[in-house]
Backbone bond lengths (Angstrom), bond angles and torsions (degrees), N, CA, C in turn:
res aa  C-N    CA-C-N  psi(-1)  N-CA   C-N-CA  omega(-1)  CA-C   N-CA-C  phi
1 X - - - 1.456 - - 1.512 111.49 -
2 X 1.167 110.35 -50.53 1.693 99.18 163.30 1.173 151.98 -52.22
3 X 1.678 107.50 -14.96 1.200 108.49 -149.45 2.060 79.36 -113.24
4 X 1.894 103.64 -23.64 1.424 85.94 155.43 1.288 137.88 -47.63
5 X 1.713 107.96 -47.86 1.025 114.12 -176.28 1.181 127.50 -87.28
6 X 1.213 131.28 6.88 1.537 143.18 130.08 1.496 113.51 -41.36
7 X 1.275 133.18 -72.72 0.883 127.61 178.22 1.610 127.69 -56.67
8 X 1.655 102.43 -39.98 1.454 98.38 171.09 1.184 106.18 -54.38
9 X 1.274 137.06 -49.29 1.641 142.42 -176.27 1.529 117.77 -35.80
10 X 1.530 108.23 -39.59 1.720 120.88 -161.88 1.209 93.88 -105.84
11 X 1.064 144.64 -20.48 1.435 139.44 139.95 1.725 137.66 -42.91
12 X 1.246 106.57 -57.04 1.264 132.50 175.47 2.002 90.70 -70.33
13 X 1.291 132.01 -42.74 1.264 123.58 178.78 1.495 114.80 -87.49
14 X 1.238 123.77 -1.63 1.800 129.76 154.19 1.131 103.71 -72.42
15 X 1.154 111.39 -58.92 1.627 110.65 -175.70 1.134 113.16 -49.75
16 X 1.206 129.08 -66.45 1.821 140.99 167.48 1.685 93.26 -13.26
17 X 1.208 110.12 -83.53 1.452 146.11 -137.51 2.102 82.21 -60.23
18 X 1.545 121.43 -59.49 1.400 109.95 -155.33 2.005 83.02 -96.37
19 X 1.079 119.31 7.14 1.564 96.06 155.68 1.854 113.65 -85.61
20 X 1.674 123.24 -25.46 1.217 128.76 174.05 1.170 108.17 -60.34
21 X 1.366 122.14 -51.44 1.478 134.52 -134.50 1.824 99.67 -98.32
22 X 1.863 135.44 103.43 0.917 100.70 -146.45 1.266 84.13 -112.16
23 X 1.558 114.28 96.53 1.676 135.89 154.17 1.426 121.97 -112.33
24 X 1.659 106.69 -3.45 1.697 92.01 -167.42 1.248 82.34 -133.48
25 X 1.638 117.88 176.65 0.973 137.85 124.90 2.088 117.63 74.08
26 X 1.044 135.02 -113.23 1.363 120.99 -172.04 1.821 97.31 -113.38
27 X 1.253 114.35 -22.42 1.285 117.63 176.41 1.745 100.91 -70.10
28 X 1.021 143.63 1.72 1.586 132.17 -167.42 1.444 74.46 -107.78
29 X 1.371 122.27 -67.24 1.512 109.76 -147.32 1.471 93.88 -61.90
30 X 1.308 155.24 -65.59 1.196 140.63 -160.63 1.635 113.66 -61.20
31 X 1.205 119.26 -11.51 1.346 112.62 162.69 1.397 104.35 -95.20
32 X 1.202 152.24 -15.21 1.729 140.51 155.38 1.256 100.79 -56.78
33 X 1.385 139.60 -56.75 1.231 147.90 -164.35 1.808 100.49 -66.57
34 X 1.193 123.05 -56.61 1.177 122.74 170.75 1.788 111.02 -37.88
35 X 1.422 112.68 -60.34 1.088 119.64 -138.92 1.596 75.94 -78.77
36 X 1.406 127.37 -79.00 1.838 111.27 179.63 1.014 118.76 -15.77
37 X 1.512 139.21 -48.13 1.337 126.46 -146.68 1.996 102.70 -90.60
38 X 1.791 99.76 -7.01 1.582 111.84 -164.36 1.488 87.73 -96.42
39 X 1.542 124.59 -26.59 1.501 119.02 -153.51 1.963 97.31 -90.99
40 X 1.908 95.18 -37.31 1.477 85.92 -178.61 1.744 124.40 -86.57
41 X 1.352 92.54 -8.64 1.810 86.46 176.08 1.491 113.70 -60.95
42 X 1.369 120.10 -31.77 1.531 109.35 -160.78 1.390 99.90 -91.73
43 X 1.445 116.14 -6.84 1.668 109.15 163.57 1.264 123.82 -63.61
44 X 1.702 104.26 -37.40 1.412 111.91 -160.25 1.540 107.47 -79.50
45 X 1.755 105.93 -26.95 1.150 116.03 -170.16 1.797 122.19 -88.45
46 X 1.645 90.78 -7.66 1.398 133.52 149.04 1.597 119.65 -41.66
47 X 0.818 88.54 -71.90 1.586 128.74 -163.14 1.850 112.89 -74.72
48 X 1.404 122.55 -17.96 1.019 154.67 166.38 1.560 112.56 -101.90
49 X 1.287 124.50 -46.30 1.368 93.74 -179.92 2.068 103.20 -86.79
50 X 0.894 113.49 -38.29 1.361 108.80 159.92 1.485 136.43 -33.01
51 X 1.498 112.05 -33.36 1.513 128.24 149.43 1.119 118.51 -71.55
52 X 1.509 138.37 -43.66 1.241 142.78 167.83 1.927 118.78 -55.89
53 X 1.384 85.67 -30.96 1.524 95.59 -176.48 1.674 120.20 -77.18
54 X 1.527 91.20 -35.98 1.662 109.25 -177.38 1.312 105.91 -71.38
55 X 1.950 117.21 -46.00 1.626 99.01 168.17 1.570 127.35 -38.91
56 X 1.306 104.78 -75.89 1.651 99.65 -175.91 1.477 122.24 -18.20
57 X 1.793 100.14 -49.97 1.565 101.45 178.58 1.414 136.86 -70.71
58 X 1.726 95.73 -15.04 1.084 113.37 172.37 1.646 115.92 -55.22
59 X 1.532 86.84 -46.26 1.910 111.37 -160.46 1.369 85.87 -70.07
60 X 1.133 121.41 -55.48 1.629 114.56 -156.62 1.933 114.69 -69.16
61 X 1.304 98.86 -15.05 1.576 109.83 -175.60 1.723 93.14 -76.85
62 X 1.448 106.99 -69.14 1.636 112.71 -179.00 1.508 98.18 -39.40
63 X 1.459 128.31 -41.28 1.643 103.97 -151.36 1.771 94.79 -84.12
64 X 1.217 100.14 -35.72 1.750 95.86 173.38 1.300 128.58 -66.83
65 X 1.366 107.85 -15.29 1.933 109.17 167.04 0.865 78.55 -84.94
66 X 1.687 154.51 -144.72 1.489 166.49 177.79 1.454 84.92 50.94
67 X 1.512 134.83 -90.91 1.206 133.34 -168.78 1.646 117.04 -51.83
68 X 1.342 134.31 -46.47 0.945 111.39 167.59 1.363 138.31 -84.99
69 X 1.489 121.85 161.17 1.443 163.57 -142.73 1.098 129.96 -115.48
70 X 1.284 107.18 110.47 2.062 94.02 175.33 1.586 104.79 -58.18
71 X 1.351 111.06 128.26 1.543 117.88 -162.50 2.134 75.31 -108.74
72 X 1.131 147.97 19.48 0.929 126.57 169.93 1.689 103.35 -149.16
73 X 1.328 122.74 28.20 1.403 128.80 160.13 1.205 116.30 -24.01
74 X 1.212 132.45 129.57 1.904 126.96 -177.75 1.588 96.19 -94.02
75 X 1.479 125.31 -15.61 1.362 129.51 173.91 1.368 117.16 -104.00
76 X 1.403 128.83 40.49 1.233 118.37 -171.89 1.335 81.50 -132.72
77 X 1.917 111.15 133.02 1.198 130.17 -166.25 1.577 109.13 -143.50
78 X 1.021 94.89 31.34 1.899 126.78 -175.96 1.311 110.92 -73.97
79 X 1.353 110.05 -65.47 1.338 142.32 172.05 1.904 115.38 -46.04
80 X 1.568 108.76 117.74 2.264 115.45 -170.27 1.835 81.64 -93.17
81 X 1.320 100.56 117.61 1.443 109.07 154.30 1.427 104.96 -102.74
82 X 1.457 111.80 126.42 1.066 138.04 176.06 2.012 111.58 -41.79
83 X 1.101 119.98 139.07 1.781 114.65 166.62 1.902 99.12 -54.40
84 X 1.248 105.47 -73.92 1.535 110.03 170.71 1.739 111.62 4.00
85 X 1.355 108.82 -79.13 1.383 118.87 -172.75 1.157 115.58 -84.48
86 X 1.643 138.55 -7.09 0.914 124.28 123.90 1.323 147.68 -44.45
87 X 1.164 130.47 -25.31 1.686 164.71 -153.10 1.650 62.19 -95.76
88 X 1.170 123.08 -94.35 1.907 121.26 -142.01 0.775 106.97 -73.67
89 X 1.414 137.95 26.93 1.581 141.31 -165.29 1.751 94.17 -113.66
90 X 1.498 100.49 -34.73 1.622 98.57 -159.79 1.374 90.67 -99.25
91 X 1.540 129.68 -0.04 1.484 101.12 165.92 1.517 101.66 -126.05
92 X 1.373 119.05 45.81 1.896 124.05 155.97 1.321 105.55 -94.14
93 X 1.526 119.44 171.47 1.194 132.67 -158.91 1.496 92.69 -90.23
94 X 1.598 125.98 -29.81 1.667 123.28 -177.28 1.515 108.30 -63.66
95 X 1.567 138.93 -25.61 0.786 155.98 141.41 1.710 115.62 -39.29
96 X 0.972 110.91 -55.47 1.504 109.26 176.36 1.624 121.02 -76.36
97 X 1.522 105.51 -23.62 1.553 107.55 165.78 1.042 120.92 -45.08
98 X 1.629 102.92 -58.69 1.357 120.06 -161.55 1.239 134.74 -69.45
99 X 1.907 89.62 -37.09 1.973 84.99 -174.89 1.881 89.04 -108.60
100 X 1.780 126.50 -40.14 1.166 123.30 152.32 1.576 72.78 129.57
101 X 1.756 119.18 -125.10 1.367 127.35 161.00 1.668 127.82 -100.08
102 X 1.541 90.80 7.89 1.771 82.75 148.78 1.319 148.46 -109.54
103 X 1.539 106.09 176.90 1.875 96.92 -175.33 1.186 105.02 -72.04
104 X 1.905 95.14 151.39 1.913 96.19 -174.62 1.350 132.35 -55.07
105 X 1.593 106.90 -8.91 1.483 126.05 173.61 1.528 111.38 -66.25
106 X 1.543 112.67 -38.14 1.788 112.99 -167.05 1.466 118.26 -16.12
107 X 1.928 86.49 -66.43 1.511 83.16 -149.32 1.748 113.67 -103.55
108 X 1.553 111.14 3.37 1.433 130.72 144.75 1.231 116.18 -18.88
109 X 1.466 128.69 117.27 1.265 134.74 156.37 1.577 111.95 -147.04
110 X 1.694 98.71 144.96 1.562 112.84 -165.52 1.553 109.28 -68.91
111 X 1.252 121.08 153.27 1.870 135.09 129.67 1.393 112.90 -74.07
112 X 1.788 92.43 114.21 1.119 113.20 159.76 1.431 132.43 -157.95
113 X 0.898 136.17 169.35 1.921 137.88 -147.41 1.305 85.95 -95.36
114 X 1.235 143.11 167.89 1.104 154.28 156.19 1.660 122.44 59.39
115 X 0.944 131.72 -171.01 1.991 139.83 -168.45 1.439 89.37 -81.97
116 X 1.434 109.77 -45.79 2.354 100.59 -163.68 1.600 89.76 -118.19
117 X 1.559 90.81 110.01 1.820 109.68 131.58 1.661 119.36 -6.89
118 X 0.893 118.52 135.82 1.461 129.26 167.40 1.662 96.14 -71.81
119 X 1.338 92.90 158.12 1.990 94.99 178.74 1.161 107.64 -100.69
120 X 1.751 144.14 4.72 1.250 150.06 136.05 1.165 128.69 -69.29
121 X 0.828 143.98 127.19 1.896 140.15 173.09 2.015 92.25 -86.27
122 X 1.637 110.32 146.60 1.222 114.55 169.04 2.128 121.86 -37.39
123 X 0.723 91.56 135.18 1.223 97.33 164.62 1.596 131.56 -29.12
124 X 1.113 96.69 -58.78 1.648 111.54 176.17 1.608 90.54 -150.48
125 X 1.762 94.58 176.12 1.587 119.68 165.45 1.451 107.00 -132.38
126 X 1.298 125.03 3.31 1.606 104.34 152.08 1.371 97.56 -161.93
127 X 1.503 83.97 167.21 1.615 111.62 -152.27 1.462 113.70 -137.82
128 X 0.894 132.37 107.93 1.923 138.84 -170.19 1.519 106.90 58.57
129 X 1.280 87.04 44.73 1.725 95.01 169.03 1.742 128.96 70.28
130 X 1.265 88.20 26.99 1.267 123.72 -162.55 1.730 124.38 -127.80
131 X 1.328 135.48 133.69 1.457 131.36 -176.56 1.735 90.94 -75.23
132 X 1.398 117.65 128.24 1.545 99.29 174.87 1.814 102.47 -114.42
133 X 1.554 120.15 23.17 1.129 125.89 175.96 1.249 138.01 -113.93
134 X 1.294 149.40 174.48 1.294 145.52 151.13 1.783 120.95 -58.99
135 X 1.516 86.13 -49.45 1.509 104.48 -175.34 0.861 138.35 -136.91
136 X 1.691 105.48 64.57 1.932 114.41 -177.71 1.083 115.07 -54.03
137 X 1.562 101.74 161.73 1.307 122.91 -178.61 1.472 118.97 -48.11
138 X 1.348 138.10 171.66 1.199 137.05 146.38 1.671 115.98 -36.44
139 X 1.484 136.26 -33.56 0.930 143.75 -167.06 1.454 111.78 -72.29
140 X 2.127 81.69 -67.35 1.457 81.75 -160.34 1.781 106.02 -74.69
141 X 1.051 129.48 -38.53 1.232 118.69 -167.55 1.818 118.10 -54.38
142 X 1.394 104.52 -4.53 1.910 84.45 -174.33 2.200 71.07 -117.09
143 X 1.496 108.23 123.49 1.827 97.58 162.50 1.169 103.32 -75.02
144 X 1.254 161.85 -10.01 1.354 146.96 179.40 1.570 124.13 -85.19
145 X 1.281 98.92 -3.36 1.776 117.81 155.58 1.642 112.48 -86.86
146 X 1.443 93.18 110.19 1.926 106.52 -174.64 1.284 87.03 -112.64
147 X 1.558 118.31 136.87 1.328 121.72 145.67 1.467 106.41 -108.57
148 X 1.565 94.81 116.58 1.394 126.88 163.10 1.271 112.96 -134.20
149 X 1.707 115.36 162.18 0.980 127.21 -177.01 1.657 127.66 -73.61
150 X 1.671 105.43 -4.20 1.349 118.72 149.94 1.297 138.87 -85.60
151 X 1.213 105.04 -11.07 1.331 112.52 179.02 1.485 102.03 -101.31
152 X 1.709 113.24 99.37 1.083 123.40 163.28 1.226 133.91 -68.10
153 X 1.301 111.13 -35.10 1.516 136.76 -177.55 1.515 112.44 -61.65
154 X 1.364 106.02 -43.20 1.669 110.16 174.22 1.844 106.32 -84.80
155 X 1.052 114.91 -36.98 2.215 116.42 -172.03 1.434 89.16 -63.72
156 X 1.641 136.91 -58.03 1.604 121.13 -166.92 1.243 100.94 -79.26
157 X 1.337 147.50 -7.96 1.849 112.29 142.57 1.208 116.79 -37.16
158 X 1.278 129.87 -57.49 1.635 129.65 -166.45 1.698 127.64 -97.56
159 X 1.745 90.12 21.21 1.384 110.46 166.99 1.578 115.51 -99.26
160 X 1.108 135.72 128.50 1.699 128.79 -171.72 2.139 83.21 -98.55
161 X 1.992 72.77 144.94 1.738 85.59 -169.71 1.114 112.16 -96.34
162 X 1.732 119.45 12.81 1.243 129.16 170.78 1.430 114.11 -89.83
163 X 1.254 126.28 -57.07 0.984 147.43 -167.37 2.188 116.13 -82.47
164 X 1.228 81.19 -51.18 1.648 79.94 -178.99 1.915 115.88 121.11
165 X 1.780 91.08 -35.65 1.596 104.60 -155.58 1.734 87.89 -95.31
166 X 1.872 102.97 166.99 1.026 94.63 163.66 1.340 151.04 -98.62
167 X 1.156 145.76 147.22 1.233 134.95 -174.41 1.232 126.15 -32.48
168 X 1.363 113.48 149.98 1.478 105.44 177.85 1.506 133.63 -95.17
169 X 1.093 129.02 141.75 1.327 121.73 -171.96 1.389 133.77 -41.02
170 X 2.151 105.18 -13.97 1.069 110.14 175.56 1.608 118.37 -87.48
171 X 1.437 99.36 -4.54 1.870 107.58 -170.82 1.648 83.84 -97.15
172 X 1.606 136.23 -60.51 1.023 122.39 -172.30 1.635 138.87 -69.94
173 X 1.297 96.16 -36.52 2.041 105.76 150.71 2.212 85.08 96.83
174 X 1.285 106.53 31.55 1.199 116.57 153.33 1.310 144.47 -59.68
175 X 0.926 121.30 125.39 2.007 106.39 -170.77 1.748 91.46 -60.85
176 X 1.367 94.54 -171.53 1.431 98.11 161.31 1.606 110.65 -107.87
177 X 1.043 132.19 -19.43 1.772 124.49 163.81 1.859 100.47 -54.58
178 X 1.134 109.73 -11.03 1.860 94.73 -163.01 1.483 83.63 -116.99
179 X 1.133 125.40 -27.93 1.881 119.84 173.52 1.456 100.18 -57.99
180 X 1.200 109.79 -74.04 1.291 108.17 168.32 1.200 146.93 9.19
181 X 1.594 102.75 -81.25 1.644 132.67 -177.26 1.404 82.42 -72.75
182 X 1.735 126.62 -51.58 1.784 95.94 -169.83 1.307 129.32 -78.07
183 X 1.463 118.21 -23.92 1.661 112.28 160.52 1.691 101.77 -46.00
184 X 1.354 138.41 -52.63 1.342 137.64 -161.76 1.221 103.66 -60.26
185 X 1.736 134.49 -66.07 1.225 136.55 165.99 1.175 131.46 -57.53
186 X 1.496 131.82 -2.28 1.261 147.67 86.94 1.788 138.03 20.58
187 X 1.056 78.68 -83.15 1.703 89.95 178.85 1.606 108.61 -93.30
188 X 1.693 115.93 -26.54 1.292 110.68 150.72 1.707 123.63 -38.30
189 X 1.195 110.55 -65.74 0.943 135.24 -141.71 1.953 87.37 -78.83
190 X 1.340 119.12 -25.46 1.608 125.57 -169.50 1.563 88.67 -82.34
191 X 1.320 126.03 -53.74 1.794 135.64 -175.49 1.277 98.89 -42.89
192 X 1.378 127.73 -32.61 1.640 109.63 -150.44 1.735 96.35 -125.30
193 X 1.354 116.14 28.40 1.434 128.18 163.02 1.805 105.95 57.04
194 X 1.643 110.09 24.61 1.167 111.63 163.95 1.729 133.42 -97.62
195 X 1.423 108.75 15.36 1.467 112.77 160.98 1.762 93.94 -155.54
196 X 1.443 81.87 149.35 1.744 85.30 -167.62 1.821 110.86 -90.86
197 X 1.227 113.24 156.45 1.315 104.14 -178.96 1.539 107.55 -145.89
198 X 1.437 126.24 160.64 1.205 130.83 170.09 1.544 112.61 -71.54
199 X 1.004 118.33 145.85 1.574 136.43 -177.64 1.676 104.33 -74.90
200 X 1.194 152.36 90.62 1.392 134.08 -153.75 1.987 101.17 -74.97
201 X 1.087 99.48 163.01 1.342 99.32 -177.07 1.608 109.07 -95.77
202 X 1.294 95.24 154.51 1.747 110.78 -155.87 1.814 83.33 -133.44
203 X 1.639 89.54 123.02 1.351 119.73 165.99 1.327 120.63 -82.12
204 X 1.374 122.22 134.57 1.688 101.81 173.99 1.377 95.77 -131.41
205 X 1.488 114.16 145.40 1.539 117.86 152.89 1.266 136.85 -85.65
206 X 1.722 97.31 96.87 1.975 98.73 176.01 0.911 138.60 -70.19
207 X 1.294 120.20 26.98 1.432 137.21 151.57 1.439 112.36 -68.12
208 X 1.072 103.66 -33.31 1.427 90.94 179.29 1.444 125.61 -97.01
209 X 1.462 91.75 21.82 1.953 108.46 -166.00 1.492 92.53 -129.67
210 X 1.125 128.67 -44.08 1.467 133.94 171.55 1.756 126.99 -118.62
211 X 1.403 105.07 161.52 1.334 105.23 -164.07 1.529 109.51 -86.99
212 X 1.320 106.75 161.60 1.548 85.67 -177.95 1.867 102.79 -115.34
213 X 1.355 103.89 167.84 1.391 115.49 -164.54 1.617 110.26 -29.72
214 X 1.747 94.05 -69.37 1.851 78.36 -168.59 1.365 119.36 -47.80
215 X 0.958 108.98 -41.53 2.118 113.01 -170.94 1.524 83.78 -61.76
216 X 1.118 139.82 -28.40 1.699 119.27 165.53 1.474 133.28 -64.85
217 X 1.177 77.59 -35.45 1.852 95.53 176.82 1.597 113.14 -80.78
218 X 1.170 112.21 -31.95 1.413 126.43 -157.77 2.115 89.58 -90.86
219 X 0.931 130.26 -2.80 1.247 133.05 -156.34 1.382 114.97 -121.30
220 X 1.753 91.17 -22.16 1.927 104.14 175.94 1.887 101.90 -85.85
């Protein structure tokens, strides 16, 4: 009886031992199966926050193309340049490249259908803050040309030094929104004794200040 139960003993403790031990038998496969199901969760869970993560960037890329701007538009007329920086615009050397020693009108010439010019210049050259043309005016196309009534340097270009008056929109190729503003900065600019002008001469009729002969004669 003992030596049964010896053996039942070392039996019953093999068994123990290759159900712990997971190299054999039904204990391996449930530890392969274990170990897949441990190896693929953190892929999947991988694999999900990595999609979750890429949206945001997605969103945030789209909202920043959408938000940004040509920050150097040659047609964006949105933008108040100060008189100030105009004033130093017309006496830098980029200024002198461009037009050299002539008025910004020189070398300006219109689009138009046929041999004769229309006797209006367009209306304007921009429109919702915007160039809406081929071929703006002298004005609008450079923004660092302000007509104001301080900027002397730019109003006697479009003064003739014969005459006194200003040019006309058909010699300068001006819209009429920019004719406009310069007759205004113009006559500003005459009010406040900052461009000089001739006094025009004033006719009077002395007839109506003196008598004339016959009523002299006719009176003796």
């Amino acid at each position: 009886m003992s030596v049964l139960r010896l053996i039942g003993a070392e039996l019953l403790s093999i068994y123990r031992q290759s159900l712990l031990v997971p190299g054999t038998g039904q204990t391996r496969f449930l530890s392969a199966t274990a170990l897949q199901r441990r190896s693929t969760k953190p892929e999947s869970e991988a694999t999900e926050e990595a999609a979750t993560a890429e949206e945001p960037e997605q969103q945030e890329e789209g909202d920043s193309a959408g938000s940004k701007q040509p920050t150097d538009d040659p047609k964006d007329r949105s933008r108040l340049i100060p008189v100030e920086t105009s004033i130093r615009y017309l006496a830098s050397e980029a200024y002198r490249q461009t037009y050299q020693d002539d008025p910004v009108w020189k070398q300006y010439r219109r689009n138009h259908k046929g041999p004769y010019p229309p006797k209006l210049t367009r209306k304007t050259c921009i429109r919702k803050g915007r160039i809406s043309t081929g071929n703006p005016c002298p004005i609008c196309r450079d923004e660092y040309l302000v007509l104001d009534h301080n900027n002397i340097d730019l109003l006697k270009q479009f003064i003739s030094p014969q005459t006194g008056e200003v040019l006309s929109y058909r010699v300068t190729g001006l819209c009429q929104k920019k004719h406009t503003q310069l007759l205004v900065a113009v006559e500003r600019a005459m009010d406040r004794g900052m461009i000089t002008f001739d006094v025009p001469f004033r006719e009077y009729d002395y007839s109506e200040y003196y008598p004339t002969k016959e009523n002299n004669s006719s009176s003796k």
